[in-house]
C-alpha positions as CSV (number, residue, x, y, z in Angstrom):
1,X,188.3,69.6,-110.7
2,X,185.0,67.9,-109.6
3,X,184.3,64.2,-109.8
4,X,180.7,63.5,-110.8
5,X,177.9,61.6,-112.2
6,X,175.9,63.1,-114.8
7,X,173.0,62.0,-117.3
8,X,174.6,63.1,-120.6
9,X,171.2,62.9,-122.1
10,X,167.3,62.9,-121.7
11,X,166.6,59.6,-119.7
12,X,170.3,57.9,-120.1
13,X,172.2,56.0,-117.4
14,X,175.1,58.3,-115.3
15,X,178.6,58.5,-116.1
16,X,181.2,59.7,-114.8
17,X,181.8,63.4,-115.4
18,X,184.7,65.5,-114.7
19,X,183.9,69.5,-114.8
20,X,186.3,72.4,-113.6
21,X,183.6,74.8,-111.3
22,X,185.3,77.9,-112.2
23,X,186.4,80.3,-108.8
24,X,184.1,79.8,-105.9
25,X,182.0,82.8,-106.0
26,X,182.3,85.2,-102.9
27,X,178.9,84.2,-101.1
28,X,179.2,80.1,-101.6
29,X,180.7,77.3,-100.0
30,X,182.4,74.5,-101.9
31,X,181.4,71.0,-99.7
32,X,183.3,68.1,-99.5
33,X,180.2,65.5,-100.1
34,X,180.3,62.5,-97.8
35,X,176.6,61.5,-98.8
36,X,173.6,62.1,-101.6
37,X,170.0,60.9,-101.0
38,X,168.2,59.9,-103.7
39,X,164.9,61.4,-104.5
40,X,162.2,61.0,-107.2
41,X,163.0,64.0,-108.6
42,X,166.4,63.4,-109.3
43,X,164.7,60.8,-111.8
44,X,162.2,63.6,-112.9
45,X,165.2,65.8,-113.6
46,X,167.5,62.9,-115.3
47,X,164.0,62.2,-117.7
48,X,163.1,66.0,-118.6
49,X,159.6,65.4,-116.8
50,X,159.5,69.2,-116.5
51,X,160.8,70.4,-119.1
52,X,163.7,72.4,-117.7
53,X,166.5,69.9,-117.8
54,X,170.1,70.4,-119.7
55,X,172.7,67.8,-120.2
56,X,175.0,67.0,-119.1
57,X,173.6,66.8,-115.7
58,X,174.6,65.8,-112.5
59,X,171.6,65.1,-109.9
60,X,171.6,64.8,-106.0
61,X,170.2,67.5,-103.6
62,X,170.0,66.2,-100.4
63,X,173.5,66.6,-99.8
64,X,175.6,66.0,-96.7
65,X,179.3,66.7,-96.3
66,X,181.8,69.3,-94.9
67,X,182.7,72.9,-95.9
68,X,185.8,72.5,-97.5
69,X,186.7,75.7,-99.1
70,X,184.8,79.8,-98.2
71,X,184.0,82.2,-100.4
72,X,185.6,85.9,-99.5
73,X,182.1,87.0,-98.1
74,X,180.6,84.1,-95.8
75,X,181.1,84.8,-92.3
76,X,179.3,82.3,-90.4
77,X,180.6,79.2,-92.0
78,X,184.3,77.5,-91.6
79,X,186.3,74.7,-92.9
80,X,185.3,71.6,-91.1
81,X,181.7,72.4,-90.4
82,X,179.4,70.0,-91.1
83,X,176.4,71.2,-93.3
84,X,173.5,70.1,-95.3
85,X,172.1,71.2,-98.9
86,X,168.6,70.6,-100.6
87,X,166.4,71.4,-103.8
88,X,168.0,75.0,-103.5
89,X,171.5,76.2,-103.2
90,X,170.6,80.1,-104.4
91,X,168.3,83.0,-103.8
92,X,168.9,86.5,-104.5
93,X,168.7,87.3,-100.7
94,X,167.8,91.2,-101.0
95,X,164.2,90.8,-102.4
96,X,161.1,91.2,-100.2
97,X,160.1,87.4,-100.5
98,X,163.6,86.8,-99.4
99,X,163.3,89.4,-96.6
100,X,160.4,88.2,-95.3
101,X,162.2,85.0,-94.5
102,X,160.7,82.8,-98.0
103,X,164.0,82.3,-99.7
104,X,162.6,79.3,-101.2
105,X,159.6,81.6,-103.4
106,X,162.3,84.2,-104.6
107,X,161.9,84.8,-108.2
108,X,165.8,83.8,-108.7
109,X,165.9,80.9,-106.5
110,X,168.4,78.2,-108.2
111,X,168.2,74.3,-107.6
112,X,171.5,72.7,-106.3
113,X,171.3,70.7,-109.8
114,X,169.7,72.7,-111.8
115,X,172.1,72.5,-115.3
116,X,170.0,75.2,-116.9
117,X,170.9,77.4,-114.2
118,X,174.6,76.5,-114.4
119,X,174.7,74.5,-111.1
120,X,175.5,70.8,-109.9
121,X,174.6,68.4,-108.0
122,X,175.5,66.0,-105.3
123,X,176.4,63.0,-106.9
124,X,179.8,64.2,-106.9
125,X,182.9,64.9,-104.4
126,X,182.1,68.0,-104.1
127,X,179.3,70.5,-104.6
128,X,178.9,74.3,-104.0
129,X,176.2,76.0,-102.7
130,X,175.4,79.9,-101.5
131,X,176.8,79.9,-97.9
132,X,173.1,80.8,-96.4
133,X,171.4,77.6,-98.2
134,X,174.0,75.1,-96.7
135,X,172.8,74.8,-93.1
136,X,174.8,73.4,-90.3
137,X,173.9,69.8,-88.4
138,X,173.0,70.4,-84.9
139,X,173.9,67.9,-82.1
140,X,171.9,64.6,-82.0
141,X,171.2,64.7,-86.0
142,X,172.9,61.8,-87.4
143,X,175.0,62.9,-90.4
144,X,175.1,59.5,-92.3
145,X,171.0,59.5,-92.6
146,X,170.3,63.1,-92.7
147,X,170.4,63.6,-96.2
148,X,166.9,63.0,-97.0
149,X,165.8,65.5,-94.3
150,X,167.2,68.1,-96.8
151,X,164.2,67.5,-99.2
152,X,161.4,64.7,-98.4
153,X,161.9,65.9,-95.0
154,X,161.4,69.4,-95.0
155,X,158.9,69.2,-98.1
156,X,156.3,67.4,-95.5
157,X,158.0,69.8,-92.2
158,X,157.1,73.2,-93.9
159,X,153.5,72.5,-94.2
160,X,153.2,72.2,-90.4
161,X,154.7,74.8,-90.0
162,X,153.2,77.2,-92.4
163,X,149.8,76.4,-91.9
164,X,149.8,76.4,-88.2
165,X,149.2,72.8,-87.2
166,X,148.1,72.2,-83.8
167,X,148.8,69.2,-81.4
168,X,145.0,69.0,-81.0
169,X,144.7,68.2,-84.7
170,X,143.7,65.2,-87.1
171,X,146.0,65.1,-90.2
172,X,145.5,62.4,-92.5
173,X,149.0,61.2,-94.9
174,X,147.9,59.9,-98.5
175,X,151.2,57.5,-99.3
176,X,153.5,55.7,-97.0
177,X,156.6,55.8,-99.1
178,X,159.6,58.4,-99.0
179,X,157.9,61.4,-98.0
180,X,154.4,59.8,-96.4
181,X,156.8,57.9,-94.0
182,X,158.7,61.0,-92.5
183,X,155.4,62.6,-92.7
184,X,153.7,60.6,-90.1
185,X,157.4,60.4,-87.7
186,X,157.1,64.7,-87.7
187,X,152.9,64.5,-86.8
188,X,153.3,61.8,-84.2
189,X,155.6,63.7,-82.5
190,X,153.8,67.4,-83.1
191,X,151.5,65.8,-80.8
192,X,148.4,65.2,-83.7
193,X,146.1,61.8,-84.2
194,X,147.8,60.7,-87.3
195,X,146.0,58.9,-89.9
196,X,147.8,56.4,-92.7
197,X,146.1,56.1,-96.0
198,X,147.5,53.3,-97.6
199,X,146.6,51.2,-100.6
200,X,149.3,48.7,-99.3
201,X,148.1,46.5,-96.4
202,X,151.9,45.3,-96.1
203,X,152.4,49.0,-94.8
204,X,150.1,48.9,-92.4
205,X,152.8,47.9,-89.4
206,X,155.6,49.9,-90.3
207,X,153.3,53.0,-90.2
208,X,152.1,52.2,-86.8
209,X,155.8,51.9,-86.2
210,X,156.5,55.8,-88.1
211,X,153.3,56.7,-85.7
212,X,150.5,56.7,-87.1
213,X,147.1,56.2,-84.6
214,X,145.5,54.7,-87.6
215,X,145.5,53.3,-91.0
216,X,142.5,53.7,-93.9
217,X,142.6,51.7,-97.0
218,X,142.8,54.4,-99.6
219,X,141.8,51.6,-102.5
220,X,138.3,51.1,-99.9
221,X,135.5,54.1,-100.7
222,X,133.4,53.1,-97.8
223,X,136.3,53.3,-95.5
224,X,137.3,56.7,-97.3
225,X,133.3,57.8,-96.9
226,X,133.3,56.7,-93.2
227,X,135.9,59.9,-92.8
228,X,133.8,62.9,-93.9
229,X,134.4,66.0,-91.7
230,X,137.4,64.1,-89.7
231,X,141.0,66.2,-90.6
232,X,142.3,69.4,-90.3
233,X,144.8,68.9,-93.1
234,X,145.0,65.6,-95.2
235,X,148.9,65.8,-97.0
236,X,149.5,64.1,-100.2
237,X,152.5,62.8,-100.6
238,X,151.8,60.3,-103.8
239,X,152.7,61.9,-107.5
240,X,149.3,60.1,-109.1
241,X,146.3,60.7,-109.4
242,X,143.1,59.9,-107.3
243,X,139.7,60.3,-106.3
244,X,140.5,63.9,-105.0
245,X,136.9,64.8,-104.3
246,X,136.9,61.7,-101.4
247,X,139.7,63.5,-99.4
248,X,138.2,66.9,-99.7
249,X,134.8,65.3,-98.4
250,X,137.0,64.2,-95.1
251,X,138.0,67.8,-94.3
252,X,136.7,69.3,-90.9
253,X,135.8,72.6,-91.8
254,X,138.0,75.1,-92.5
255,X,140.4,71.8,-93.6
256,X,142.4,71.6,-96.6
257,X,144.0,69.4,-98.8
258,X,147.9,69.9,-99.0
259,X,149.8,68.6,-102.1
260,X,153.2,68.1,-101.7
261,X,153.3,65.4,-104.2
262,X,153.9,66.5,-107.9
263,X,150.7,65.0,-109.4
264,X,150.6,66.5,-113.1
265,X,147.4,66.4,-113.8
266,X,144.9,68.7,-113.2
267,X,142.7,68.1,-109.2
268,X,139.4,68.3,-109.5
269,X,137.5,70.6,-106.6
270,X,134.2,72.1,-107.0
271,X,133.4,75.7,-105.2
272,X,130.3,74.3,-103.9
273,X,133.1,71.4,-102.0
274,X,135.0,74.2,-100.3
275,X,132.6,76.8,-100.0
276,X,130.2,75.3,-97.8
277,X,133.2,74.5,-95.0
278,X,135.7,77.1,-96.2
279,X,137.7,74.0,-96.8
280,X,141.2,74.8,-99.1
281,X,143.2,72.9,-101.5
282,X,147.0,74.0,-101.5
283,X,150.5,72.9,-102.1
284,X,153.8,73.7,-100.9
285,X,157.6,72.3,-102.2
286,X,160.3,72.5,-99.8
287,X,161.1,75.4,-97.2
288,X,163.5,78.7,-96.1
289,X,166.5,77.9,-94.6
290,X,165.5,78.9,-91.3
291,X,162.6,75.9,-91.5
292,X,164.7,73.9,-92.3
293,X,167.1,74.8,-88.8
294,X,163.9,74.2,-87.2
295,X,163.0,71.1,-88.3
296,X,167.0,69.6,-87.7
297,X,166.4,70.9,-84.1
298,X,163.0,69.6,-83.9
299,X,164.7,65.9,-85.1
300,X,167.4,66.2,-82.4
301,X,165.2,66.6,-80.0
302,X,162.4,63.6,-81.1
303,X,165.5,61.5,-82.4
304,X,163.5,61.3,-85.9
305,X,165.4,60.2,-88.9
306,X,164.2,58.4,-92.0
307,X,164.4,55.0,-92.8
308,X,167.2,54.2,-95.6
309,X,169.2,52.1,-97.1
310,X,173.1,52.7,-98.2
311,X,174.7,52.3,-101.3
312,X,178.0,53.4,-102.5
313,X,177.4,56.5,-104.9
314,X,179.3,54.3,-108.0
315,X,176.2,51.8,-107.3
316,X,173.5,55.1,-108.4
317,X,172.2,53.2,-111.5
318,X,171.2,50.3,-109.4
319,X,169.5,52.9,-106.8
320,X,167.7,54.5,-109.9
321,X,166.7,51.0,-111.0
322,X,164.9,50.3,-107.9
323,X,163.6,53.6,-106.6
324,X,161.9,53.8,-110.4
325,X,160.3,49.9,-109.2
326,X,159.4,50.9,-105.5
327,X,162.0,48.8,-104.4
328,X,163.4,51.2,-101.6
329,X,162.3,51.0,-98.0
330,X,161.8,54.4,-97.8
331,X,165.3,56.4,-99.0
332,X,168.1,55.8,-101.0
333,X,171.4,57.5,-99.4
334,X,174.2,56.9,-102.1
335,X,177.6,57.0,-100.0
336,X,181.2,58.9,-101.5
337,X,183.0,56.7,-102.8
338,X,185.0,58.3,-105.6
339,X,188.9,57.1,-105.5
């Protein structure tokens, strides 16, 4: 029997939720959760923002615990090890997407707490999660603040990586908050200029402290004009929407603007805007697990972690409460703490 918490319905509080999982299937892992991040779109999921949500639910995918229990197939994984989940605890593994090493763009990719899919999340004692998306903590990773690594983190990490981001470059981060915050801490230490856009002057130290070199006033067009032709990427982070066309102006050429924030409505670009300076507007969500091993090395060896702040996991309606207000400097983790 699993423990949880679960929205029984569109938008309600959590509750507690007992569920039997059934056998663990041959290829998964059942975890013994010692802590859940909280992330936005746990609250997206809970309110049916996407359409896709079933009740009841249980939320929470930037788990952390230890492998409790093996399925008859996994190999590489034991009792005792020490292992992280994200958005994703299922891929097929056999198509070519998967192949090619993108498990996280195969057609029959599951989320960890995806109810419509039949899974669960981490706001619970335990989860389960196919034995190749639960990746082990290396040495120097900090297990009680990794959690958000498994999602904000690697949602702004794969970018870097996919679209080849050199030291030498000027990236620009739209949004100092879960993700914009960990954004800047991985480019400081990939050896680019980093520059904050911020509508929050209040924010303005701490992200010379995450590293950025310097900080625009997004809220300020002639300071937003003053940056035409200046980044190699500028990264989104914020889920709202702005005046897109200013940030696409700032792009060097062959720049792009990178959405990793979920804005819903449609962004305006012109082909006369990216034409001219083969400049790109993109997005990406989270990344393989392979990235994600890459970017837990790459933390250990920068000591990077994000900034949080602890709860027990029976406090997660007070964490919803203020992560829907802003009032979270810069992750929720929500600590086990069922009896």
């Amino acid at each position: 029997m699993i423990q949880a918490w679960a929205a029984k319905e569109q938008g309600a509080a959590l509750e507690r939720y007992d569920f039997d999982p059934g056998k663990l299937p041959a290829d998964e892992v059942e975890i013994a959760v010692e802590s859940c991040g909280l992330c936005h779109s746990d609250v997206s999921l809970i309110d049916n923002e996407w359409s896709v949500s079933e009740y009841p639910l249980v939320p929470g995918h930037e788990v952390i615990g230890r492998v409790e229990h093996v399925g008859s197939g996994v190999t590489h994984l034991k009792a005792g090890d020490r292992v992280g989940v994200g958005w994703y605890a299922h891929s097929c593994l056999t198509c070519q997407t998967c192949m090619s090493g993108d498990h996280n763009m195969c057609p029959d990719a599951r989320g960890v707490a995806a109810a419509h899919q039949g899974r669960f999340g981490g706001f619970a004692d335990k989860v389960r999660a196919q034995a190749a998306w639960a990746v082990p903590l290396p040495e120097g990773v900090g297990a009680a603040k990794a959690g958000p690594l498994f999602c904000g983190g690697i949602t702004v990490f794969n970018p870097i990586v996919q679209f080849d981001i050199k030291p030498t470059d000027r990236v620009g981060v739209i949004g100092i908050g879960g993700l914009g915050h960990m954004a800047l801490k991985f480019l400081k230490a990939w050896g680019c200029e980093v520059t904050a856009f911020t509508s929050s002057d209040a924010k303005a130290d701490e992200a010379r402290a995450f590293g950025a070199h310097r900080i625009v006033n997004s809220r300020d067009g002639d300071a937003l004009k003053a940056e035409r032709g200046r980044y190699a990427m500028v990264l989104s982070t914020v889920n709202v929407p702005l005046k897109w066309s200013r940030y696409i102006n700032a792009l060097a050429p062959r720049g792009r603007l990178h959405m990793v924030g979920a804005v819903m409505e449609p962004i305006p670009a012109s082909a006369g805007m990216l034409m001219n300076n083969q400049r790109s507007v993109s997005g990406t969500s989270v990344g393989a697990p392979a990235t994600i091993a890459t970017m837990l090395e790459f933390c250990a060896r920068h000591d990077i972690a994000p900034q949080t702040e602890h709860l027990p996991m029976s406090k997660i309606n007070e964490a919803i409460a203020r992560l829907k207000k802003g009032d979270v400097r810069y992750r929720f983790v929500l600590e086990n703490d069922f009896g």
